[in-house]
N, C-alpha and C positions, 0 to 999 in steps of 0.2 A: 235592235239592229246591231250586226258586228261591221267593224274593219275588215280590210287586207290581214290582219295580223290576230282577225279571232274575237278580240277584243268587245267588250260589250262596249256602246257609244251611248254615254251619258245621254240625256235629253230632259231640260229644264223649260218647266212650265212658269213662266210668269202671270199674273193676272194684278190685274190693279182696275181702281174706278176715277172718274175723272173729278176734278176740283179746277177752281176757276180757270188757272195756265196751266197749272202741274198737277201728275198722277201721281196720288199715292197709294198705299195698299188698302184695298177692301177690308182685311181682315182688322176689325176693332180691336182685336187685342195685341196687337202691335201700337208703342203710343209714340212712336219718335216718324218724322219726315222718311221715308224710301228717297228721298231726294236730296239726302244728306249722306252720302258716300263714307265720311270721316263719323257717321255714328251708327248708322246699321245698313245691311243690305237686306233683300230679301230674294230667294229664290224659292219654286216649286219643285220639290221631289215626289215624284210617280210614287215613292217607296213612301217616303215621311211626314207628306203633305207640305203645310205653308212651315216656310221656318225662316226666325231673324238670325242673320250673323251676325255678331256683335265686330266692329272693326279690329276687335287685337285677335280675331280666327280670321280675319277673310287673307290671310297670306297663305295659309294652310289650304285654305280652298283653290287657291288662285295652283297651287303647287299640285292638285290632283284633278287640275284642266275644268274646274270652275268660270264660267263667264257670265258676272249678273246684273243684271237688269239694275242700274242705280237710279234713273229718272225718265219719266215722259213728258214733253212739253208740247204743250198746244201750240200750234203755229197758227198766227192770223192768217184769211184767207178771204180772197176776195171772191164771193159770188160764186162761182161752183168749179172754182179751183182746190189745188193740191197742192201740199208741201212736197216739192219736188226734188230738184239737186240741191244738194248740199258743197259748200266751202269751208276748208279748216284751214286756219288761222294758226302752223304753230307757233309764231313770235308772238302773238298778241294775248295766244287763246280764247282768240274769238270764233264763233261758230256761225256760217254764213246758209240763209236757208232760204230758197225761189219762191217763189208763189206760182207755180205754173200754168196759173189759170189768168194772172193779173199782173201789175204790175211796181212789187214791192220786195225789198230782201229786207230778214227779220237777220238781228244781229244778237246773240247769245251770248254771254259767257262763260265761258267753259268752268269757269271756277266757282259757280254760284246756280248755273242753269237756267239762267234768267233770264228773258228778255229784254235787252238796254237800249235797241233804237230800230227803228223802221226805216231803211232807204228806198226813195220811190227811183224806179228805174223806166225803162222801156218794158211794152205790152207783151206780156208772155213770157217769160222768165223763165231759160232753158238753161244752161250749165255754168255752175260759178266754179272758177279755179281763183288760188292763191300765188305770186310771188313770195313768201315772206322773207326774202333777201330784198326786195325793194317796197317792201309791205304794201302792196298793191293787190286790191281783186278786181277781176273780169269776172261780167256778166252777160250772157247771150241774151239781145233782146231777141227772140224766133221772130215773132209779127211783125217788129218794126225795122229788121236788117241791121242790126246794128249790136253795138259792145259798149257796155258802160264800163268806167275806171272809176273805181273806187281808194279814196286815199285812207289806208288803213289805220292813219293817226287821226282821221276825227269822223273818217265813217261820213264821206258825203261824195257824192258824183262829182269827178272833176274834169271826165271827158266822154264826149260818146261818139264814136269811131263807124261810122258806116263799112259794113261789110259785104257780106253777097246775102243772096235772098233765104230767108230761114234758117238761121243762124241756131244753130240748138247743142252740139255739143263741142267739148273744146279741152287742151291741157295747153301747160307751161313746161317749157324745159327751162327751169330757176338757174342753170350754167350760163346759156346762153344768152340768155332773157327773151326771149321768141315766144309769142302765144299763137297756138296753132286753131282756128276757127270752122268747125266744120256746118259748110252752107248746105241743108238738104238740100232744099229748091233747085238751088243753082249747079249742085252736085260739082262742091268744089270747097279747097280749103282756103280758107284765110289768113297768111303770113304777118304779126304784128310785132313790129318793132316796139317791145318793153320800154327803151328810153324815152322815146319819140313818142309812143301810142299812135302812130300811124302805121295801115298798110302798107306792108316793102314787096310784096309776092302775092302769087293766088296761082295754087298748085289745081289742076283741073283731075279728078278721077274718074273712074266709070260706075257711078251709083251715088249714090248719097249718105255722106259720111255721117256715123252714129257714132259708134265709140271711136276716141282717140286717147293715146297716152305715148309719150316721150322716156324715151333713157335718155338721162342726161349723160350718162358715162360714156354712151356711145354713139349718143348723137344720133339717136336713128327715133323716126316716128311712126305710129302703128295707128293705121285707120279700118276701123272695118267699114262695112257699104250697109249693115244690115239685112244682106242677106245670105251668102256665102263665102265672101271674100274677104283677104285683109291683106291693105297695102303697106309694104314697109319702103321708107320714103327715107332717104338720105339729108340728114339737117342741113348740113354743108351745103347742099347744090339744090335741096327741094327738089330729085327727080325721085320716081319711084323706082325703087332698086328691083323689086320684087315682089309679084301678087301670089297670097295663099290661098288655098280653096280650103273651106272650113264648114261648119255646121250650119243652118238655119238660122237668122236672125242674131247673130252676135248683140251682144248688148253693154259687155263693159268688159275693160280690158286695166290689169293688174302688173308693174314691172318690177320685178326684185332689180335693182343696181349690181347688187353684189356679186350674184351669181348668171346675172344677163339671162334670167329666163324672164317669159312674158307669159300672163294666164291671160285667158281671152274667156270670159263666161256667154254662154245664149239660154237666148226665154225657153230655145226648145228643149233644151236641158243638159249640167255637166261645161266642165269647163275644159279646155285644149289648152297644154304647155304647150310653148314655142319655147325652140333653144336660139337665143338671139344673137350668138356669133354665126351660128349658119342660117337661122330662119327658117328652120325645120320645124317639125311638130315632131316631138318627142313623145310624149304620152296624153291619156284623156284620165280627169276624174268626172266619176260615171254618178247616177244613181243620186244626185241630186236634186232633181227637178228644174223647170225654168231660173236662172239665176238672174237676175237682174242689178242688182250691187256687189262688186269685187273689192275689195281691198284686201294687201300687203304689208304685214307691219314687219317696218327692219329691223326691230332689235331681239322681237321674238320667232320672226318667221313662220308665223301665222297665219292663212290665206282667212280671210271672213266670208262667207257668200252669204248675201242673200237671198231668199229661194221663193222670191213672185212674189209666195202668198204669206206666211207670218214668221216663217223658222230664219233661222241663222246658222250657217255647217261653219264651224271651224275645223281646218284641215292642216297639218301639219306637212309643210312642204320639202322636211326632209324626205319623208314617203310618202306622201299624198296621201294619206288617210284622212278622215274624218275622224278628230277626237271627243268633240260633244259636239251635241245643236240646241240653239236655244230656241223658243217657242214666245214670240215680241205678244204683248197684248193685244193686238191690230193686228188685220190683214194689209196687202195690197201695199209692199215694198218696192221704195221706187229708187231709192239709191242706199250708199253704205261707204263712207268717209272714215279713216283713222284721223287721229290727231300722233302724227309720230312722236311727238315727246312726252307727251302725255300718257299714251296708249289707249286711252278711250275711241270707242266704237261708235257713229254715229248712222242710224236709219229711218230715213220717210218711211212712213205710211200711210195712205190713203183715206186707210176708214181711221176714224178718229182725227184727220186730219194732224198726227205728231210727230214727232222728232223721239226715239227713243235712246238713250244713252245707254252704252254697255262698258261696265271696267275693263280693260286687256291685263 
């Protein structure tokens, strides 16, 4: 496969097998952790087969648009659940992961890939975001209407906030301190006052909001409905300023600060810029399949998508191309989390029930 620019586009196979929590690589003659980042990596080349980078190359690789696969972890799961949304932690570097079949968040650390605690929440575990200016995370209970507060210095529920009915996806604007709640059921959002953790607002729309995400720079918030639409909603007053007409099934939505664009990805496939001083749609990246995980990382400007079923397109958002894709062990991608300081790449997947970790 080429780019806009001709370009061959890398494409890295990873494979691994599973061990008790963590996947390490099949191949026996590899004799160190894949799960140890600071001693080897391993990716798959089409051309060269399995091969270890030893950590004093993988800078070299990282510089000819390398993204590799450093861990998979098992996520506990209750009964015929899935590791579903994920929450990153960057003050803590903790890694926060749903159970969306049940009712438990698994809490990771980013610096070992380990499992360090189980919080029990509310039935069905739909979208965890992070404050880490007041190290706080929110959780959607979907079943039970409600939002857990978790205190990020010891990792335990310390409030749970009733919201509207089927509560499943949500952002933070960490300026304001505002958690924005989106109720399917009720087809309506949830306004939570960060200091307080009480409801201050409840914005009504016309559908039922899935994806949402906040510019903090500009105070404006972005709901799709899930099916065509995507409302941009003024922080300030919570009215909606303006509805877009967009592609089938929107499913997650991605905001550069910097340069106030916003990518909006759907399952039906291909993601839509929005230019968010006018709220325009500016161009589409095509040709990727269903997306279902977006992330943005600001210091490289890297777009991540995940594509449904087991790949990952990095796109480089000065031109929108796709410069590699990687190929996750698992199928069945259900989200896709940066850690901005870190730059690590975090994705659900379904089969295998894991969490796979990717270096940026």
């Amino acid at each position: 496969m080429k780019n806009d620019t001709g370009k061959k586009i890398p494409h890295y196979n990873v494979t691994s097998s599973l061990t008790e929590n963590v996947q390490i690589s099949a191949d026996a003659s590899v004799p160190r952790s894949l799960c140890n980042p600071d001693i080897d990596l391993m990716v798959r080349d089409g051309k060269n087969g399995m091969t270890c980078v030893e950590h004093q190359s993988k800078d070299m690789f990282v510089e000819q648009g390398w993204r590799l696969l450093t861990c998979c972890i098992r996520i506990p799961i209750e009964n015929q659940g899935e590791p579903l949304k994920i929450g990153v932690n960057s003050r803590t570097n903790l890694i926060y992961v749903g159970d969306g079949g049940g009712s438990t968040v698994s809490v990771i650390d980013g610096k070992t890939n380990t499992i360090v605690k189980q919080i029990p929440v509310g039935f069905v575990v739909g979208e965890i975001v992070v404050n880490p200016k007041t190290n706080k995370i929110y959780v959607a209970n979907s079943r039970d209407g409600t939002v857990s507060v978790i205190d990020g210095k010891t990792n335990d529920v310390i409030r749970t906030i009733p919201v509207g009915t089927g509560p499943n996806f949500m952002t933070v604007n960490i300026e304001t301190n505002l958690i924005y709640v989106g109720n399917m059921d009720s087809e309506s959002i949830s306004v939570i006052d960060g200091k307080t953790d009480i409801v201050i607002n409840t914005i009504s729309i016309d559908g039922s909001p899935f994806a949402i995400a906040a510019n903090p720079k500009t105070d404006l918030i972005y709901a799709c409905d899930g099916g065509n639409k995507m409302f941009v909603i003024d922080g300030r007053t919570n009215i909606i300023i303006k509805t877009l007409q967009l592609d089938y099934q929107e499913w997650g939505i991605a905001v550069n600060p910097h340069t106030n664009l916003i990518y909006v990805s759907s399952i039906a496939g291909g993601i839509k810029v929005i230019d968010g001083h006018t709220n325009t749609l500016v161009t589409s990246i095509d040709n990727l399949g269903g997306v279902r995980g977006i992330g943005f990382d600001y210091a490289t400007s890297l777009i991540y998508a995940g594509n449904g079923t087991k790949t990952v397109s990095i796109i480089d958002s000065k031109t929108n191309n796709v410069v590699a894709t990687i190929t996750l062990p698992h199928v069945g991608i259900n989200d896709l989390r940066i850690n901005q300081l870190t730059h690590k790449i975090y994705v659900t997947t379904v089969d295998g029930k894991t969490m796979s970790v990717l270096s940026g």
